[in-house]
N, C-alpha and C positions, 0 to 999 in steps of 0.2 A: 504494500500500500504506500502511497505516497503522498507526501504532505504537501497541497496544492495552494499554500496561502504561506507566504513572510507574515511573522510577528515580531514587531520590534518598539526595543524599548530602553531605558536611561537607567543606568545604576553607576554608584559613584563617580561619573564624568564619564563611564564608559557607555559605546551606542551598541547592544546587543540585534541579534536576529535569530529567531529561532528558525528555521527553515529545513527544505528534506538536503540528504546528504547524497553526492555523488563520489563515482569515482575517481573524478581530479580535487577533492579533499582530503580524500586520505595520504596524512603526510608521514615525514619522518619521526616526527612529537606524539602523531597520534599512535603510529605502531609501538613505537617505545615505551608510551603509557599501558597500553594492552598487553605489551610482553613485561614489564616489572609491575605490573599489579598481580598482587596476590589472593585476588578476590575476582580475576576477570575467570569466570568459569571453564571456558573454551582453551584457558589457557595451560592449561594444567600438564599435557602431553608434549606439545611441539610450540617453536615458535612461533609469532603472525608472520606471516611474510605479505607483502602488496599485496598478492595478488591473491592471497588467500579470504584479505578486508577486502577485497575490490565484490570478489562473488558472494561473502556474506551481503553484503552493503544491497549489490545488485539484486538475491534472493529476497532480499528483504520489500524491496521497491516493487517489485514484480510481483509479490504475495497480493494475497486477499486478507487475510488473519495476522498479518506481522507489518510492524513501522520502524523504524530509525530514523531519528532527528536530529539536528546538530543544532548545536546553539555555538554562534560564529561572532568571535569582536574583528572590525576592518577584514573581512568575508576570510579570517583564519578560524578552523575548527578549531572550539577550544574544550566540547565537548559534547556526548549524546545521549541520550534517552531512545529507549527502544520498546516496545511493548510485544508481546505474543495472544491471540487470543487462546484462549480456554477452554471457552465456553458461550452461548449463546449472549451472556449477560457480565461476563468474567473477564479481564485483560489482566495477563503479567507484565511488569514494568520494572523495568533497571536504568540505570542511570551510573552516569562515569565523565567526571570533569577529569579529563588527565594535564591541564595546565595549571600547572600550580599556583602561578600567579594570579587566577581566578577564584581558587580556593576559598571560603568563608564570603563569600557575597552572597548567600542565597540562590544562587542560581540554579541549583539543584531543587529546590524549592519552587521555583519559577516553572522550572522545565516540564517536573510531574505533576503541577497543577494544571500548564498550559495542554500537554498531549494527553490528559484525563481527558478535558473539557473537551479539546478534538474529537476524540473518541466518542466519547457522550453525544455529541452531535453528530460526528458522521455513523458511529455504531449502534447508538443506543444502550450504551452500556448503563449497569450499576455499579459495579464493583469492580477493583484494582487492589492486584498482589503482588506481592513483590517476596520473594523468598531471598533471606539475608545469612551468611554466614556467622556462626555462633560469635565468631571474633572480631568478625566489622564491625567494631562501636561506633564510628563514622555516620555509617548505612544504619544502624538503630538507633542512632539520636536523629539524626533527619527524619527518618518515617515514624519514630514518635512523636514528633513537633508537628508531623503533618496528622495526628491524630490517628494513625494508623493502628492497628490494635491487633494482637498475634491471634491468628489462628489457630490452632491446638487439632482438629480433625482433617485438616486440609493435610492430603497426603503431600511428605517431601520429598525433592528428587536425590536429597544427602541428609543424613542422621547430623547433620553437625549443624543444618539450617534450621533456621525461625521461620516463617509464612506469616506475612502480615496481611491484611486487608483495610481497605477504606471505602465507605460509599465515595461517591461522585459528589454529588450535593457536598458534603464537609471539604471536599477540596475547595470545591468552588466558594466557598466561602473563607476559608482561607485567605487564597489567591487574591480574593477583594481586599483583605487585610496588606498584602503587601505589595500592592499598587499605591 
């Protein structure tokens, strides 16, 4: 699926864009970040190499039930949010600022309220999950701030993960909060 609309907006003197991600964004910063993260899942085996992000990125575009977004300062990726559907009424959602220089602005906050709301509108969804490793304290203080609340029956795809959930609606009121 692809995301047919820029959203942009002003945080501390920087001009953001949320927008979809193509192939000529995947940079050298961005692979770097996906291979020394210890929490990117896919990463656990092999390297990323180009071209390995180029056909995720492209599968993703091409889907029906899957997004990835980038949110870009002066049209450089500085990070993305991606969702899976589930279920009729269900999206999984990850997110990953790998600039560090971005770090602590909310923006991760911004990202998953913004492609919730997408979602909500183009799918009609209710609910967003997000499954977190026991050790990202990062990833469970963000999705506690966004009101997100663990799951306990939502089967996991690792014994080490948490499963959080949020309606729609509480994001969206959120996100009003931090506009």
């Amino acid at each position: 699926m692809i995301l047919k609309e820029v959203y942009k907006f002003k945080k501390n003197n920087f001009i953001f864009k949320i927008k979809k991600i193509t192939s000529k964004d995947i940079s050298k910063d961005y692979l770097q970040g996906l291979n020394t993260n210890k929490f990117v899942r896919y990463n656990i085996n092999q390297k990323i190499n180009k071209s390995f992000q180029i056909n995720y990125i492209d599968e993703h575009n091409k889907s029906n039930d899957k997004i990835v977004v980038g949110i870009f300062n002066k049209n450089k990726l500085i990070g993305t949010c991606g969702a899976q559907k589930k279920s009729k009424k269900k999206y999984y959602i990850g997110i990953f600022i790998f600039n560090t220089k971005y770090r602590g602005m909310k923006l991760s906050k911004i990202l998953i309220c913004y492609l919730s709301h997408y979602l909500k509108k183009k799918e009609n969804i209710s609910y967003v999950y997000a499954s977190v490793n026991r050790k990202n304290n990062i990833s469970h203080n963000l999705f506690n701030a966004l009101n997100f609340k663990a799951n306990l029956r939502e089967k996991k795809r690792y014994k080490s993960d948490v499963v959080y959930f949020v309606k729609i609606k509480k994001l969206l009121e959120i996100n009003n909060l931090l506009n």
